[in-house]
Chimera marker file (.cmm) of the C-alpha trace (Angstrom):
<marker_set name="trace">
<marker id="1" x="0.000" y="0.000" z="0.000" r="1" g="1" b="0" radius="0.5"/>
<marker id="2" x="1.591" y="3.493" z="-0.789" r="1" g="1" b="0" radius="0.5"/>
<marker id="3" x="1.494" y="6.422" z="1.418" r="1" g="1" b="0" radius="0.5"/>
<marker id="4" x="-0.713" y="8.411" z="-0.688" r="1" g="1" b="0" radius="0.5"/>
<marker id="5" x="-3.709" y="5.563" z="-0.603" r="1" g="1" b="0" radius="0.5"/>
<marker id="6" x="-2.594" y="5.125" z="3.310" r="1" g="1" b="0" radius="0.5"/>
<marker id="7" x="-3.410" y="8.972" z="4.136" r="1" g="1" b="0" radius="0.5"/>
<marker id="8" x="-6.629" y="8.908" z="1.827" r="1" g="1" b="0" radius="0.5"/>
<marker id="9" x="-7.963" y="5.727" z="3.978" r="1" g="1" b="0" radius="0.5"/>
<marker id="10" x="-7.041" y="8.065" z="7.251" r="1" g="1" b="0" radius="0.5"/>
<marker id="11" x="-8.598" y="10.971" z="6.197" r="1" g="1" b="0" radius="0.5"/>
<marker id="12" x="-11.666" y="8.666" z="5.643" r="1" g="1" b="0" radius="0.5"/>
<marker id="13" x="-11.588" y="7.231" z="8.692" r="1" g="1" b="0" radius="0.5"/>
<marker id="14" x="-11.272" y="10.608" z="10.717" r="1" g="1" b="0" radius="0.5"/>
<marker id="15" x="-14.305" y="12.043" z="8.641" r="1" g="1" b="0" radius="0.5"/>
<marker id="16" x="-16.024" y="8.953" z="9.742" r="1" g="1" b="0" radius="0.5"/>
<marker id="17" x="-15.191" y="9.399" z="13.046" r="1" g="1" b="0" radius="0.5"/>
<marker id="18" x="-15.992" y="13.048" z="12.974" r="1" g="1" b="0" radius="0.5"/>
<marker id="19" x="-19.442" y="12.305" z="11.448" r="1" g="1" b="0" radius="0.5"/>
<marker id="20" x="-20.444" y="9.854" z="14.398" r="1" g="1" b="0" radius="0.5"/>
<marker id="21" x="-18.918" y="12.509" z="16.886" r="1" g="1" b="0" radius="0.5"/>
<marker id="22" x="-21.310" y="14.748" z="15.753" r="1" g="1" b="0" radius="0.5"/>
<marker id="23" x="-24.314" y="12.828" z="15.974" r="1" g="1" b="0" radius="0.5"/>
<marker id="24" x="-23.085" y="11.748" z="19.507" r="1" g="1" b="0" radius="0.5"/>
<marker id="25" x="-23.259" y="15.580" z="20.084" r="1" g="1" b="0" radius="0.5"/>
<marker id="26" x="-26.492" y="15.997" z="19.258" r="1" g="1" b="0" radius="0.5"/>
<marker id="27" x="-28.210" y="13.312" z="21.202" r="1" g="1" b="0" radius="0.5"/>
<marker id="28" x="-29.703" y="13.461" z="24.998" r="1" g="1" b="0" radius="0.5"/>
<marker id="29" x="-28.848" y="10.876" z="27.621" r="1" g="1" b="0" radius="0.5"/>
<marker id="30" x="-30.561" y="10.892" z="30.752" r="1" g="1" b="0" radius="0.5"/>
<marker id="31" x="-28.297" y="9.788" z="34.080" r="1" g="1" b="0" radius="0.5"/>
<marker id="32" x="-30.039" y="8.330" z="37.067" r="1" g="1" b="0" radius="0.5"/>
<marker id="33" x="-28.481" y="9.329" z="39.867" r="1" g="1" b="0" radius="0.5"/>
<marker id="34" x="-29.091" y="7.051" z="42.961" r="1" g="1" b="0" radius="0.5"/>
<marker id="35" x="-32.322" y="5.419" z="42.178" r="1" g="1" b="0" radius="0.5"/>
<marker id="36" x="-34.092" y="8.579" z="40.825" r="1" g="1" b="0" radius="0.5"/>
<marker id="37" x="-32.876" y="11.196" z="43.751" r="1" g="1" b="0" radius="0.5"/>
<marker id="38" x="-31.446" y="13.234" z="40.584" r="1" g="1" b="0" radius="0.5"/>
<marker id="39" x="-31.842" y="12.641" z="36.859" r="1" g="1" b="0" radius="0.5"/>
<marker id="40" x="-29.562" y="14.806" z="34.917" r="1" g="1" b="0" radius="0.5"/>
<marker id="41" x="-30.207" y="15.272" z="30.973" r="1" g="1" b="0" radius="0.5"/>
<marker id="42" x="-26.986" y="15.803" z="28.974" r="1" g="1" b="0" radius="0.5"/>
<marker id="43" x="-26.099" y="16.258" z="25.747" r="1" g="1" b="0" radius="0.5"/>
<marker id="44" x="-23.213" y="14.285" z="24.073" r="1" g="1" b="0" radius="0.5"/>
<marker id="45" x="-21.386" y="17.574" z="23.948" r="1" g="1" b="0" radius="0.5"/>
<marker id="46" x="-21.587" y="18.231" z="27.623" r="1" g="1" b="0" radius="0.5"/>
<marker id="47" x="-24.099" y="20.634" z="27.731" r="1" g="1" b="0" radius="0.5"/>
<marker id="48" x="-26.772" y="19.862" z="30.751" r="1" g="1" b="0" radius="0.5"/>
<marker id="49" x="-30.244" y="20.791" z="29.570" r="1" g="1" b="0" radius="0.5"/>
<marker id="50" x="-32.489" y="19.415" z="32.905" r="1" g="1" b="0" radius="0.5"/>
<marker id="51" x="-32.528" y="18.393" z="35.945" r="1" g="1" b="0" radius="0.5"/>
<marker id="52" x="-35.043" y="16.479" z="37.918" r="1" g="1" b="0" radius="0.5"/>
<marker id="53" x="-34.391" y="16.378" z="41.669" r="1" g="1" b="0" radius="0.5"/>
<marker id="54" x="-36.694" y="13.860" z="43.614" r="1" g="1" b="0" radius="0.5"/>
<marker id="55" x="-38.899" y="15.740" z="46.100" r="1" g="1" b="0" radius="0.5"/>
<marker id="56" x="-38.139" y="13.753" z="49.276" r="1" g="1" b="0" radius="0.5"/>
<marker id="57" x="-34.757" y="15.633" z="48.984" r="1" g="1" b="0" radius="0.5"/>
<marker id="58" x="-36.107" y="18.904" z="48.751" r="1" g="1" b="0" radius="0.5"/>
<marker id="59" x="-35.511" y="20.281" z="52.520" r="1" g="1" b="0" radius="0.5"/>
<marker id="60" x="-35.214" y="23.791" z="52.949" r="1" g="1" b="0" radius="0.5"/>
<marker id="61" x="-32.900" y="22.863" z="56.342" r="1" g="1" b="0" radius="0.5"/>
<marker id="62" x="-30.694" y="20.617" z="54.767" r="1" g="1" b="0" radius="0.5"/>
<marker id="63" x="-30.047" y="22.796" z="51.300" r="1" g="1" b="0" radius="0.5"/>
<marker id="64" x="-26.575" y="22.141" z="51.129" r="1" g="1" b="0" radius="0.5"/>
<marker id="65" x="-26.778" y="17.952" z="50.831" r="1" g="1" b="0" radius="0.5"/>
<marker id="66" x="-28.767" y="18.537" z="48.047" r="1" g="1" b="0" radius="0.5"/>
<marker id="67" x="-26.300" y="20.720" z="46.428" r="1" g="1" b="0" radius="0.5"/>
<marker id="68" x="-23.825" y="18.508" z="46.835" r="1" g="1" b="0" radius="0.5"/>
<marker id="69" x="-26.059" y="15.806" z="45.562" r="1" g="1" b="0" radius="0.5"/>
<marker id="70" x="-26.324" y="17.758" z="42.032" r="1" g="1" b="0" radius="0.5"/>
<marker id="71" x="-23.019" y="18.498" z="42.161" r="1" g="1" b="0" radius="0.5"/>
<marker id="72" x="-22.385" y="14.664" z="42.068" r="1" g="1" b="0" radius="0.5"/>
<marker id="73" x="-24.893" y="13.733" z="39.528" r="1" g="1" b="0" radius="0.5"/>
<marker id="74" x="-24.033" y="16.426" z="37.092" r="1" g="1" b="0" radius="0.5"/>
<marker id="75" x="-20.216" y="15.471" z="37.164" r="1" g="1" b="0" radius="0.5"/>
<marker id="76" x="-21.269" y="11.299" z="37.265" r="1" g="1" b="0" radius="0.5"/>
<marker id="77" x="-23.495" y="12.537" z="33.818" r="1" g="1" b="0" radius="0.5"/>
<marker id="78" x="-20.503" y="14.368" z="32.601" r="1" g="1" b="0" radius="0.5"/>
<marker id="79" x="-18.166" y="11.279" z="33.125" r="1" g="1" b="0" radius="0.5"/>
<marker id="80" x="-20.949" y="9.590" z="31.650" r="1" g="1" b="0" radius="0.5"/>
<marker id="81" x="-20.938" y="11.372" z="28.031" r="1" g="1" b="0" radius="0.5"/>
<marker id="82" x="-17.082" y="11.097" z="27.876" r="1" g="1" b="0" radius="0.5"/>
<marker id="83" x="-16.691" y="7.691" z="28.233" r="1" g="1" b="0" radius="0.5"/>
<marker id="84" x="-19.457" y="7.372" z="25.461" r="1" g="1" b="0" radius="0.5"/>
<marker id="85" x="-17.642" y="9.559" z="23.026" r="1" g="1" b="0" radius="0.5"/>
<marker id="86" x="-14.215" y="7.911" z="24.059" r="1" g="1" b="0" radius="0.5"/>
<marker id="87" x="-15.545" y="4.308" z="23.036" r="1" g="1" b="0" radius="0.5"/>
<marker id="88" x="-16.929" y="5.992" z="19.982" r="1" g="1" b="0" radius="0.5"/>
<marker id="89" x="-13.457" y="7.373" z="19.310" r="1" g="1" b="0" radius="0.5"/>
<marker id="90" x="-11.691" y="4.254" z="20.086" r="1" g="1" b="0" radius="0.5"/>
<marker id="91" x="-13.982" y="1.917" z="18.217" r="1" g="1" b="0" radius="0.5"/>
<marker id="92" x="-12.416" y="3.857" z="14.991" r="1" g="1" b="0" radius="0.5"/>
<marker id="93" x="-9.298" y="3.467" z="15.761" r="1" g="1" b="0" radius="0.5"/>
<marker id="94" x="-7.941" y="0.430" z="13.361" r="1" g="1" b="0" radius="0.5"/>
<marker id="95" x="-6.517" y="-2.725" z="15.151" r="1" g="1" b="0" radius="0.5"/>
<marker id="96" x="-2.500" y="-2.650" z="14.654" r="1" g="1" b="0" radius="0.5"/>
<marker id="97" x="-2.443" y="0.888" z="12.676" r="1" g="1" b="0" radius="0.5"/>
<marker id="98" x="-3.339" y="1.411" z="9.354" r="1" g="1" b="0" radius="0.5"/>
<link id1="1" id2="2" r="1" g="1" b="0" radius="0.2"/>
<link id1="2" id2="3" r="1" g="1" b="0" radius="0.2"/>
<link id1="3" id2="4" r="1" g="1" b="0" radius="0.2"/>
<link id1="4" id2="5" r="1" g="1" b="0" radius="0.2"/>
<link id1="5" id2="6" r="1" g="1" b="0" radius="0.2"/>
<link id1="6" id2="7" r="1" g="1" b="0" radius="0.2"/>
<link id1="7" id2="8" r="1" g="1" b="0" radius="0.2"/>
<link id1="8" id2="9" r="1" g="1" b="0" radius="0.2"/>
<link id1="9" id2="10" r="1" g="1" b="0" radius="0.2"/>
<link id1="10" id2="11" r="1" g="1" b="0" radius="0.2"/>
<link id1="11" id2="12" r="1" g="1" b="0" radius="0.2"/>
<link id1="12" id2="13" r="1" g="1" b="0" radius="0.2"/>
<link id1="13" id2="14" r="1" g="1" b="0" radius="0.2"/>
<link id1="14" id2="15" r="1" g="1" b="0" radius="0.2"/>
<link id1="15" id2="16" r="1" g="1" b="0" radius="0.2"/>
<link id1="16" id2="17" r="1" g="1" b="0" radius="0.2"/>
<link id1="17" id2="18" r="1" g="1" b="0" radius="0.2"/>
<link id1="18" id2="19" r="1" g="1" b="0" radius="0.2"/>
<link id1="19" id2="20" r="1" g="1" b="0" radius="0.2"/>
<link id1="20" id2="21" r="1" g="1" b="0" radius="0.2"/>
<link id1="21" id2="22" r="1" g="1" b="0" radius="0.2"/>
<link id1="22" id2="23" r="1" g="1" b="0" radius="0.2"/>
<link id1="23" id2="24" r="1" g="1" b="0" radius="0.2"/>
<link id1="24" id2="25" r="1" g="1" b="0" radius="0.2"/>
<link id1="25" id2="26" r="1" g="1" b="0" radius="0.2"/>
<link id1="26" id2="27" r="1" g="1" b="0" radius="0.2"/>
<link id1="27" id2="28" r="1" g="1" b="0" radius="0.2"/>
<link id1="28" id2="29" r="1" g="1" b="0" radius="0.2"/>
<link id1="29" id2="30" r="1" g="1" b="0" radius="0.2"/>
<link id1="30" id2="31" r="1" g="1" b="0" radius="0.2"/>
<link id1="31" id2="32" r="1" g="1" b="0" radius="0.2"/>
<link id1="32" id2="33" r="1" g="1" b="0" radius="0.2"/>
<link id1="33" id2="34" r="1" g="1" b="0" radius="0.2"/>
<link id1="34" id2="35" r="1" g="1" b="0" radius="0.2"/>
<link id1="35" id2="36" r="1" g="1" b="0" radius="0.2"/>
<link id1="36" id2="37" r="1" g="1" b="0" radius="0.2"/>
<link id1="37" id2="38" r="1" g="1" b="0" radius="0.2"/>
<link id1="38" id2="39" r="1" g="1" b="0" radius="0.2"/>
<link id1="39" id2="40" r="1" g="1" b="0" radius="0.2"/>
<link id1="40" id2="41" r="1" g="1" b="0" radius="0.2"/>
<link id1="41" id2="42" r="1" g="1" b="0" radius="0.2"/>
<link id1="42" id2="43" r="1" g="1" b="0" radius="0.2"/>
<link id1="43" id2="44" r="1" g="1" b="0" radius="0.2"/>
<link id1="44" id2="45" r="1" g="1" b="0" radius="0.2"/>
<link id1="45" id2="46" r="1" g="1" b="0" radius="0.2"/>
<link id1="46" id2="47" r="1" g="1" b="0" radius="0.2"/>
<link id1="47" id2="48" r="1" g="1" b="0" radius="0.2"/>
<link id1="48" id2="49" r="1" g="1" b="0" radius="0.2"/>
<link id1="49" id2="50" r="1" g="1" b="0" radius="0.2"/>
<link id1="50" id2="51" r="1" g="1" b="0" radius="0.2"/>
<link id1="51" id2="52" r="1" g="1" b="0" radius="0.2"/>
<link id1="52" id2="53" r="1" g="1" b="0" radius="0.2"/>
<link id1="53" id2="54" r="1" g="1" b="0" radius="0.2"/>
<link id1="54" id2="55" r="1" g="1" b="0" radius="0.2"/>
<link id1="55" id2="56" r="1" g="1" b="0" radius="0.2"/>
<link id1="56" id2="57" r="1" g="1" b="0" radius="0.2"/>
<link id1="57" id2="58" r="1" g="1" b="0" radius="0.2"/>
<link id1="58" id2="59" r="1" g="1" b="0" radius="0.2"/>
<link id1="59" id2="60" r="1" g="1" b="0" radius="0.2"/>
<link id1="60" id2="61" r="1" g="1" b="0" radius="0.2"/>
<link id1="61" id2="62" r="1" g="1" b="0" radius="0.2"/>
<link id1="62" id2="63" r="1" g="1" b="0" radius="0.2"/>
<link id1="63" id2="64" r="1" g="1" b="0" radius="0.2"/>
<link id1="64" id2="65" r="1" g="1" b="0" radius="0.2"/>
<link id1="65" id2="66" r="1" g="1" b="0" radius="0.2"/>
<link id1="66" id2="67" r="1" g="1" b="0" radius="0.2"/>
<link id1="67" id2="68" r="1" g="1" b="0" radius="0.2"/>
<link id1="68" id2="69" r="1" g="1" b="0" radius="0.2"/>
<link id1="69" id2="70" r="1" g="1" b="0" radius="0.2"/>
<link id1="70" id2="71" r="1" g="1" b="0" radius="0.2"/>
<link id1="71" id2="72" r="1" g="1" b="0" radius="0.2"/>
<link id1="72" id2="73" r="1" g="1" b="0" radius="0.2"/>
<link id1="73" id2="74" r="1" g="1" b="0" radius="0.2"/>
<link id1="74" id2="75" r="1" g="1" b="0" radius="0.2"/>
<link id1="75" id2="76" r="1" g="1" b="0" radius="0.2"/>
<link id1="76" id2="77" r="1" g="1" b="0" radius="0.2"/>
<link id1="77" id2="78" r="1" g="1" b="0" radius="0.2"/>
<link id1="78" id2="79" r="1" g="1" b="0" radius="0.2"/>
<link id1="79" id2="80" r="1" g="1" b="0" radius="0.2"/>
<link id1="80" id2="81" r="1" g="1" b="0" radius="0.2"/>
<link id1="81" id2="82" r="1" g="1" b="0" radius="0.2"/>
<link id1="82" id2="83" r="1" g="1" b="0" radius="0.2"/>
<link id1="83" id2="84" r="1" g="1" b="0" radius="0.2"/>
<link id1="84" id2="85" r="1" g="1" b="0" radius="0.2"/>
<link id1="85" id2="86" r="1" g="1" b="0" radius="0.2"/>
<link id1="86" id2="87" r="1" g="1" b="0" radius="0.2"/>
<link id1="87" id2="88" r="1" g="1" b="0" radius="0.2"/>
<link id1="88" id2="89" r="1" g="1" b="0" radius="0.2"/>
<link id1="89" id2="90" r="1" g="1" b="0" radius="0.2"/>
<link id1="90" id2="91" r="1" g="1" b="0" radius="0.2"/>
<link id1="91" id2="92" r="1" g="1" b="0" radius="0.2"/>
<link id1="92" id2="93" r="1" g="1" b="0" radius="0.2"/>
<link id1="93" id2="94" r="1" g="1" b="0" radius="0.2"/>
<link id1="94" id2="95" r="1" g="1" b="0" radius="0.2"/>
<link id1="95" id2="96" r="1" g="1" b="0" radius="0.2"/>
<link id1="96" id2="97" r="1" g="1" b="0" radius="0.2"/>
<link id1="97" id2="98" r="1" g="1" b="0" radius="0.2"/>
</marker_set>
C-alpha cells in the first residue's frame, strides 16, 4: 500500500469518526443518579439541559446535601458522556495501525 492511498484511507476514517462525533453531540442521555434522587439530561457535547431532583430531597434545612447531591450527579453525567464519546473514538481506531 503506498502512502498516498494510506493517508486517503485516514482521512476517511477521521471524517467517519468526525461524522459519528457529531451525531453523539447531538443526542440526549438521561443519568439516574441514585435510584431517581437526581436525573440529569446531557447532551453528548456536555451541555446539561435538565434536571429532575426527587422531592423527598427537597428540605429547605438541609439545602446544602442537596447541592452537593447535584453536584455529584451532574459530574457522574458528565463522566458519563465522555466515556461514550471515548468508546466511539476508540472503536475507529484500526486494530495494529493502518
Amino acid at each position: 500500500m503506498n502512502i498516498q492511498m494510506m493517508m486517503q484511507q485516514a482521512q476517511k476514517m477521521q471524517k467517519e469518526v468526525q461524522k459519528k462525533i457529531d451525531e453523539f453531540e447531538k443526542k440526549h442521555f438521561e443519568y439516574d443518579y441514585k435510584n431517581g434522587s437526581v436525573v440529569v439530561t446531557i447532551s453528548g457535547a456536555g451541555l446539561v439541559s435538565d434536571i429532575s431532583i426527587n422531592d423527598v430531597l427537597v428540605d429547605v434545612d438541609d439545602k446544602i446535601t442537596l447541592q452537593e447531591m447535584i453536584v455529584e450527579a451532574v459530574n457522574a453525567a458528565i463522566d458519563g458522556v465522555k466515556e461514550d464519546r471515548s468508546a466511539i473514538e476508540q472503536a475507529a481506531m484500526p486494530r495494529g495501525g493502518l
